[in-house]
DSSP file (Angstrom, degrees, kcal/mol; ACC not computed):
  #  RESIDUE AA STRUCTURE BP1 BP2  ACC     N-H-->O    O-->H-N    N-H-->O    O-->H-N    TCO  KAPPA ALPHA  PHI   PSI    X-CA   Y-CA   Z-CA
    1    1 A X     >        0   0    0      0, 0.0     4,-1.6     0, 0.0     5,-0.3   0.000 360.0 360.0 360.0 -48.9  -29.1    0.3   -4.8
    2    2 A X  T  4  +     0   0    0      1,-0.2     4,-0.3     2,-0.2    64,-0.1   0.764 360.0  49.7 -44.8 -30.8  -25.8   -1.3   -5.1
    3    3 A X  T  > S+     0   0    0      2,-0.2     4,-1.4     1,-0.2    -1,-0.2   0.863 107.9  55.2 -91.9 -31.4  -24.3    1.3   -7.2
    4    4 A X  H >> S+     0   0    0      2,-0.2     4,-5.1     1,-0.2     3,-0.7   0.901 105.1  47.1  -8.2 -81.7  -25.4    3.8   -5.1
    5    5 A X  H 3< S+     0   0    0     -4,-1.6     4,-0.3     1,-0.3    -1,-0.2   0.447 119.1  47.7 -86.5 -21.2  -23.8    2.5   -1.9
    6    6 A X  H 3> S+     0   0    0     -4,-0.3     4,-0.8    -5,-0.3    -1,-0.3   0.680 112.3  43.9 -99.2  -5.7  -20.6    2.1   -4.1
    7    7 A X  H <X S+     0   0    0     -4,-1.4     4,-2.1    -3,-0.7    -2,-0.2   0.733 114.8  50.9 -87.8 -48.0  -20.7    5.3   -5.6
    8    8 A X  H  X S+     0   0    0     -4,-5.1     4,-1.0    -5,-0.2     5,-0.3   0.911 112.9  49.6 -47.3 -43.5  -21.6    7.1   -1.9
    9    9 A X  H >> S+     0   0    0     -4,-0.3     4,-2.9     1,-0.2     3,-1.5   0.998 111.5  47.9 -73.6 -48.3  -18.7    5.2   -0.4
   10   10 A X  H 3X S+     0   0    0     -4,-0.8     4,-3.3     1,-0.2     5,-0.3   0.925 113.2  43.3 -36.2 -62.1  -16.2    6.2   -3.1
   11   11 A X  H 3X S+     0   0    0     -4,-2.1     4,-0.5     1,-0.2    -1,-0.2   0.588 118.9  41.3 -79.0  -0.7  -16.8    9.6   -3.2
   12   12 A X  H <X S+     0   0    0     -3,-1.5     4,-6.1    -4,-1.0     5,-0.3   0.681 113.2  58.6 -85.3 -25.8  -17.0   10.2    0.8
   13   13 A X  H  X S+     0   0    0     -4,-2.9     4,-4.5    -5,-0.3    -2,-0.2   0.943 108.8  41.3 -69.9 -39.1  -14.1    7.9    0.6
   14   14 A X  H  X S+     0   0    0     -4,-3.3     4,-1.0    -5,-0.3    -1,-0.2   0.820 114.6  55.3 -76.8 -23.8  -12.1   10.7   -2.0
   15   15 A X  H >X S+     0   0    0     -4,-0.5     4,-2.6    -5,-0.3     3,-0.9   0.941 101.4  50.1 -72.0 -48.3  -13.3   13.6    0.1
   16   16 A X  H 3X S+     0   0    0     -4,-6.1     4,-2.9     1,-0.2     3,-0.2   0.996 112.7  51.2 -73.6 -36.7  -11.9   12.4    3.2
   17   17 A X  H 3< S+     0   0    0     -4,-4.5     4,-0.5    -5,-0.3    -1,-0.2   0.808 109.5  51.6 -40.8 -26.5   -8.4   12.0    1.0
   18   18 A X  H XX S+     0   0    0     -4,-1.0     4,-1.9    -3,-0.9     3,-0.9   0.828 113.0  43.2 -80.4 -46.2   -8.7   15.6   -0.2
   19   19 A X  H 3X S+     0   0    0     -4,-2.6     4,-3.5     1,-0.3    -2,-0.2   0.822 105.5  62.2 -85.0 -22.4   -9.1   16.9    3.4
   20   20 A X  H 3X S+     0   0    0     -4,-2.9     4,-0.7    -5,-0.3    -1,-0.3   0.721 114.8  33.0 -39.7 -45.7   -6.3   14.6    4.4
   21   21 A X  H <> S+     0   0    0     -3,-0.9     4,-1.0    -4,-0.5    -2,-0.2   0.805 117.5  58.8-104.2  -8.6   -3.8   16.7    2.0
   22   22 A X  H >X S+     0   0    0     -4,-1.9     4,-3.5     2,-0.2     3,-0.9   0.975 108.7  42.6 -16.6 -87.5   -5.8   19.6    2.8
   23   23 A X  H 3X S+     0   0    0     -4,-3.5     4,-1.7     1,-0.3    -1,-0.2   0.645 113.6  47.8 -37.5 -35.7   -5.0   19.1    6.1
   24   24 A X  H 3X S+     0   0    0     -4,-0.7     4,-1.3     2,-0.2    -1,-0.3   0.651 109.2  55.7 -71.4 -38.5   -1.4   18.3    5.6
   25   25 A X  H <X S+     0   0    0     -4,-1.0     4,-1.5    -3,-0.9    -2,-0.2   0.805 107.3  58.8 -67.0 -32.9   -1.1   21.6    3.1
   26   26 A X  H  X S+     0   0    0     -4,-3.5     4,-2.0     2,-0.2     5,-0.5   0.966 108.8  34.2 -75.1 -60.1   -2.4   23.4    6.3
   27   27 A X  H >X S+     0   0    0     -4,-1.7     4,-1.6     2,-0.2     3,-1.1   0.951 115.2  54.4 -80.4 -61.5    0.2   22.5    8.9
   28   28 A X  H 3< S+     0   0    0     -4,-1.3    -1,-0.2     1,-0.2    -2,-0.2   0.818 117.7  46.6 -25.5 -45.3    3.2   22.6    6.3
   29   29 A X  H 3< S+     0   0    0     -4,-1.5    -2,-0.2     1,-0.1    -1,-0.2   0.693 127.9  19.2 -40.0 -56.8    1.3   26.1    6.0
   30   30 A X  H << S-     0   0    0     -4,-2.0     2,-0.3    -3,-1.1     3,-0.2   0.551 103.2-123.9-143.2 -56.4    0.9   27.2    9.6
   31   31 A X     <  -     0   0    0     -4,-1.6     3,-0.5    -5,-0.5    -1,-0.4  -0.871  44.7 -55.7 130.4 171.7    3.2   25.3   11.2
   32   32 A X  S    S+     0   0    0     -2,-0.3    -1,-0.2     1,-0.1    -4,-0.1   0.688 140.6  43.8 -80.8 -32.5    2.7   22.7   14.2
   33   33 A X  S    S+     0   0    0     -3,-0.2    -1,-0.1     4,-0.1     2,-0.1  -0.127  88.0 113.4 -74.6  31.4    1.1   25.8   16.1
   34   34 A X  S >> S-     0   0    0     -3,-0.5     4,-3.8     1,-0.0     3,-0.5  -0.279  83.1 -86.5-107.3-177.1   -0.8   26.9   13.5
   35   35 A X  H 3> S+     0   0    0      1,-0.2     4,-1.9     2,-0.2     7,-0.1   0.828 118.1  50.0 -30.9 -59.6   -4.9   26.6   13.8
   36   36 A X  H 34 S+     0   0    0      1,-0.2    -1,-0.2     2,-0.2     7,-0.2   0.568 113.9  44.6 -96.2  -7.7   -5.8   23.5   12.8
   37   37 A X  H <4 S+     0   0    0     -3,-0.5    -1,-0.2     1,-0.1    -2,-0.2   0.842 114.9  46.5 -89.1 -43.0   -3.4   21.8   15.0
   38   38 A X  H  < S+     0   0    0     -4,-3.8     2,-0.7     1,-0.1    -2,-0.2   0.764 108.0  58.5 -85.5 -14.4   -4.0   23.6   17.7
   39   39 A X    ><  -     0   0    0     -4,-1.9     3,-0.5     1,-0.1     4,-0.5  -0.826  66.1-159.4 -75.8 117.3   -8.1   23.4   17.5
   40   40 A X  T >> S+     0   0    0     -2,-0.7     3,-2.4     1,-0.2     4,-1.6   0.941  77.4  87.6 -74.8 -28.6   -9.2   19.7   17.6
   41   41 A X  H 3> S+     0   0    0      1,-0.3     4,-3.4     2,-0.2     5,-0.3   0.854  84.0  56.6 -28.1 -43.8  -12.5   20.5   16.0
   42   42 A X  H <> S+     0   0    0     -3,-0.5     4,-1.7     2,-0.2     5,-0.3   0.918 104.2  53.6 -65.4 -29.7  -10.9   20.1   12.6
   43   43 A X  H <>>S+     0   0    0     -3,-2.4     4,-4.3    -4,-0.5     5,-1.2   0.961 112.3  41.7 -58.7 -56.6   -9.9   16.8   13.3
   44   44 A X  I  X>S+     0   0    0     -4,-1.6     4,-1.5     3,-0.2     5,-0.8   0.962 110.5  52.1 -51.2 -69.6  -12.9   15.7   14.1
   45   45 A X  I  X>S+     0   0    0     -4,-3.4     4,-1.8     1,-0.2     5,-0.6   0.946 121.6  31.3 -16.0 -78.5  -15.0   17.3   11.5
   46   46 A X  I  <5S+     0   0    0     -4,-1.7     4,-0.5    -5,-0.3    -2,-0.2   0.857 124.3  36.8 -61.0 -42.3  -12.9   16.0    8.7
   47   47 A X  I  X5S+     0   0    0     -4,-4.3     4,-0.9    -5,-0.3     5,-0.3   0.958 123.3  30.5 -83.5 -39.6  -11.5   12.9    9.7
   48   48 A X  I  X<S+     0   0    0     -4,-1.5     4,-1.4    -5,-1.2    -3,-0.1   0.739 112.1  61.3 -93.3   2.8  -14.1   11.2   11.8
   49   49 A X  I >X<S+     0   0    0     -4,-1.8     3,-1.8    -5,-0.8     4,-1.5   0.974 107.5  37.1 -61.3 -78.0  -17.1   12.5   10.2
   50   50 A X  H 3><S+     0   0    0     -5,-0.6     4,-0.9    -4,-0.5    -1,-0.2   0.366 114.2  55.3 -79.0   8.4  -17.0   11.4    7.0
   51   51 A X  H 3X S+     0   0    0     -4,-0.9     4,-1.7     2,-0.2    -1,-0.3   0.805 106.9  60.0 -87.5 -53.0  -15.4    7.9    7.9
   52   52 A X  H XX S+     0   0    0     -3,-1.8     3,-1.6    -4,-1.4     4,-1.3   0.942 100.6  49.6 -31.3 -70.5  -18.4    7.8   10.0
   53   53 A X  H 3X S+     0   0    0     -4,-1.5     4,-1.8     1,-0.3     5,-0.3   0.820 105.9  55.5 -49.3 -33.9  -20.7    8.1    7.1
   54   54 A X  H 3X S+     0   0    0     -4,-0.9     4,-4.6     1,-0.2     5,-0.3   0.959 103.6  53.4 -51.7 -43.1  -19.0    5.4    5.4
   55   55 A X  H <X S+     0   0    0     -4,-1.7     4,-2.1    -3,-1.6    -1,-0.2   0.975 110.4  51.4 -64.4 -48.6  -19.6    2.8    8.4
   56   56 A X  H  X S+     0   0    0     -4,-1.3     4,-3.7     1,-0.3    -1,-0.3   0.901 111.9  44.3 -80.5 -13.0  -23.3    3.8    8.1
   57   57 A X  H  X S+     0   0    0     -4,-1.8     4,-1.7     1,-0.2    -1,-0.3   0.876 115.4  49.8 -63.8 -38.4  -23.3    3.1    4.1
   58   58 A X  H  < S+     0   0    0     -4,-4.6    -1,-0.2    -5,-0.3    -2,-0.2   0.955 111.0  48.7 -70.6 -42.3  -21.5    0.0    4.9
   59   59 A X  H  < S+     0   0    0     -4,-2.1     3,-0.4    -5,-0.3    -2,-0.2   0.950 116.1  40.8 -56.1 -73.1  -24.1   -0.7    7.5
   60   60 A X  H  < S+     0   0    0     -4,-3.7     2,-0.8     1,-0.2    -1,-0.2   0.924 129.8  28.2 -53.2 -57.4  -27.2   -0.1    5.3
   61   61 A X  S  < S-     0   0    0     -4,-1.7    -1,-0.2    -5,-0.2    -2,-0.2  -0.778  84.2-162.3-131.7  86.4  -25.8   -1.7    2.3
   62   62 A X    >>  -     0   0    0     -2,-0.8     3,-0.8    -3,-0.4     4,-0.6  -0.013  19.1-127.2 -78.9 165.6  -23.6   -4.2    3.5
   63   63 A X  H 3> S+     0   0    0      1,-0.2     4,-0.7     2,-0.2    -1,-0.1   0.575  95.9  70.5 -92.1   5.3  -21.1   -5.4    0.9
   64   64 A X  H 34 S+     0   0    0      1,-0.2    -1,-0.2     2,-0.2     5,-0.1   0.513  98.3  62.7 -86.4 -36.3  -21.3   -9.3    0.6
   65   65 A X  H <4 S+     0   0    0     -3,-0.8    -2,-0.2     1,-0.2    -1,-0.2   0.795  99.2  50.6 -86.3 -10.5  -24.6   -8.4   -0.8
   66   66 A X  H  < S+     0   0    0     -4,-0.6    -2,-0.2    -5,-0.1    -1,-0.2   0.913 100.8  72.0 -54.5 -53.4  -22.6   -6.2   -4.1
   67   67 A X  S  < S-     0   0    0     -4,-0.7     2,-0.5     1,-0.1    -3,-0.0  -0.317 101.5-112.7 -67.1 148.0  -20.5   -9.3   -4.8
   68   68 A X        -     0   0    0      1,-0.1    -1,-0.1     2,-0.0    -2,-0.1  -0.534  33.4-107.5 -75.4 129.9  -23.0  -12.4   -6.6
   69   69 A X        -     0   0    0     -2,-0.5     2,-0.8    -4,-0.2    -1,-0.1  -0.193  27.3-125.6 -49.7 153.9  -23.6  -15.6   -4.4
   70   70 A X        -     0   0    0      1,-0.1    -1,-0.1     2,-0.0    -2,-0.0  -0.897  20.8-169.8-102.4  98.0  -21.8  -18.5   -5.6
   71   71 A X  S    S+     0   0    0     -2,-0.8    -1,-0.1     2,-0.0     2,-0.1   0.943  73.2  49.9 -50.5 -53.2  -24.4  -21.7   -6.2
   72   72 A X        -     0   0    0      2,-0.0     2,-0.3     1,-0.0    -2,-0.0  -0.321  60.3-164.3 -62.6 147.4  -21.1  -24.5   -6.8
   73   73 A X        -     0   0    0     -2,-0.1     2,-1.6     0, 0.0    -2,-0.0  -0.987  25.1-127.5-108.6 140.7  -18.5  -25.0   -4.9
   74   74 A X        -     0   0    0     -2,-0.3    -2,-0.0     1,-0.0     0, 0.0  -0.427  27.6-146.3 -76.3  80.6  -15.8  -26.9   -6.6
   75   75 A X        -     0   0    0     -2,-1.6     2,-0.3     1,-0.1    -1,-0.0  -0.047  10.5-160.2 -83.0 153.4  -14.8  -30.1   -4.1
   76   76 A X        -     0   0    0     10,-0.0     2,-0.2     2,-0.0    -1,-0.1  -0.953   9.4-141.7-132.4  95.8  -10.9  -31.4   -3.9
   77   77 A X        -     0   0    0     -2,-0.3     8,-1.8     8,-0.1     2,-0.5  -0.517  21.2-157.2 -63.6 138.6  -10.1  -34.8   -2.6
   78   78 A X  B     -A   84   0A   0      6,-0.2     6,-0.3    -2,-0.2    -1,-0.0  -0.799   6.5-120.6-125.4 168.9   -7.5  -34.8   -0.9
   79   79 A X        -     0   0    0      4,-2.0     3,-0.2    -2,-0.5    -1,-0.1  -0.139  45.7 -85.6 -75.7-179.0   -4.6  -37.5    0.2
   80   80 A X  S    S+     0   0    0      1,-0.2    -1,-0.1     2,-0.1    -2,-0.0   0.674 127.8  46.1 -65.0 -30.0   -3.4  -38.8    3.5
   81   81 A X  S    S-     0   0    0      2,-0.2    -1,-0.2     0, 0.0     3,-0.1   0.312 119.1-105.7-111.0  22.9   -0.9  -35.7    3.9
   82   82 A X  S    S+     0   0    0      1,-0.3     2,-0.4    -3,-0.2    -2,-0.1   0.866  81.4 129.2  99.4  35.6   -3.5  -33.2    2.9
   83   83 A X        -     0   0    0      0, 0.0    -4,-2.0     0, 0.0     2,-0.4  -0.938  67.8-105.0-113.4 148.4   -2.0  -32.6   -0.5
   84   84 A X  B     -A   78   0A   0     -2,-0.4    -6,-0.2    -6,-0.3    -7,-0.1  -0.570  31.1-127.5 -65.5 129.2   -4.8  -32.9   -3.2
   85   85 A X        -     0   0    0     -8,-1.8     2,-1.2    -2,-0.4    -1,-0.1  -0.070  26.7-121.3 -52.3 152.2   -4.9  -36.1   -5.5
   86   86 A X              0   0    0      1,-0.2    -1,-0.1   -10,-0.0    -8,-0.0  -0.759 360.0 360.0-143.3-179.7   -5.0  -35.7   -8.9
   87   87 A X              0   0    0     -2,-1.2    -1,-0.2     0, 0.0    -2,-0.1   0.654 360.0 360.0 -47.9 360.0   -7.4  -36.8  -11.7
């Protein structure tokens, strides 16, 4: 399940970069009046869809649960002006 939810995110994560230079290829292409500038639908589509879908990957399979808990924690005394002593 983990690899999944890191494997989903990547590869939504590489699409929305591809449609990002896509996008970029397009108005160099076209122009600042060209289609995609002047429709907003493409914006939308590309950018905030697939960002979307990440949020909801993140959602389902949050990512604190990937990393492994940590039983220890490793304690520091420290001195009177907060500096740690040492052994």
């Amino acid at each position: 399940m983990k690899s999944e939810s890191n494997r989903s995110t990547l590869l939504l994560l590489v699409y929305f970069g591809v449609t990002r230079l896509l996008t970029l290829g397009y108005i160099i292409i076209q122009g600042i009046n060209g289609y995609s500038m002047e429709h907003e639908w493409t914006l939308y589509v590309f950018d905030t869809v697939p960002m979307f879908v990440v949020a909801v990957v993140f959602w389902i399979w949050f990512p604190g649960q990937i990393r492994p808990a940590v039983d220890e924690y490793e304690s520091v005394e420290l001195g009177e002006n907060g500096i740690p002593k040492r052994p």
